[in-house]
N, C-alpha and C positions, 0 to 999 in steps of 0.2 A: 182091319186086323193086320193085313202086312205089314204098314208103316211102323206098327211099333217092332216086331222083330227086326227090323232094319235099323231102328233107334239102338237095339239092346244090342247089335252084333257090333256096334261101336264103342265098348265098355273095351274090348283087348286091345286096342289101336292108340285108344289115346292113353292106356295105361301104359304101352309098351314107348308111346311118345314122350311121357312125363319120367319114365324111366332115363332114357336118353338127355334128357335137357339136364336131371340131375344128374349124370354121371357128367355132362358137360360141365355143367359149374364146378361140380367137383375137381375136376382134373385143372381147369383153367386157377384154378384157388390153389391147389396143391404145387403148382407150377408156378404159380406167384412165392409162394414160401418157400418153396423149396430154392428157387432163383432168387431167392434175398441172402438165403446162408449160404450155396454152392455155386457161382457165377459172379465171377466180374462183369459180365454183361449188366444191362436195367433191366431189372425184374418186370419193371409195368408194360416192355416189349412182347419178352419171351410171352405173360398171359396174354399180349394181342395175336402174337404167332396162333396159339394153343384156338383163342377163340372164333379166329376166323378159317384154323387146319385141323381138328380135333385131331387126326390121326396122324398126320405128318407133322405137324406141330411139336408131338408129344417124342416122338423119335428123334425128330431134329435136336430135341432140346436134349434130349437123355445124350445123343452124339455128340452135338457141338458145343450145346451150353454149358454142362456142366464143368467146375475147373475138378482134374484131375488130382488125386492127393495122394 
């Protein structure tokens, strides 16, 4: 009988982990597009920065990457 409450108290862990991997894709996608219209940098960098720094990544780019207008 314990084994399975310890199966079911891992239903919020991996939802809150598949929450995370798509905000991940999300933002790496979003920063590829976005760094195709607003950067003279290569876009296919900026989403390497994003996917292997989600959060410094994402700051750097909004700072450095994008061109001023």
């Amino acid at each position: 009988m314990p084994s399975s409450i310890v199966l079911q108290a891992g239903g919020g862990a991996a939802f809150f982990a598949f929450l995370l991997f798509v905000v991940s894709i999300a933002l790496i996608v979003w920063t590829y597009a976005d760094a195709q219209k607003n950067s003279s940098h290569p876009a296919f960098l900026w989403a390497i920065v994003v996917f292997f720094a989600p959060l410094l990544g994402i700051v750097l780019y909004l700072l450095l990457g994008r061109n001023t207008r």
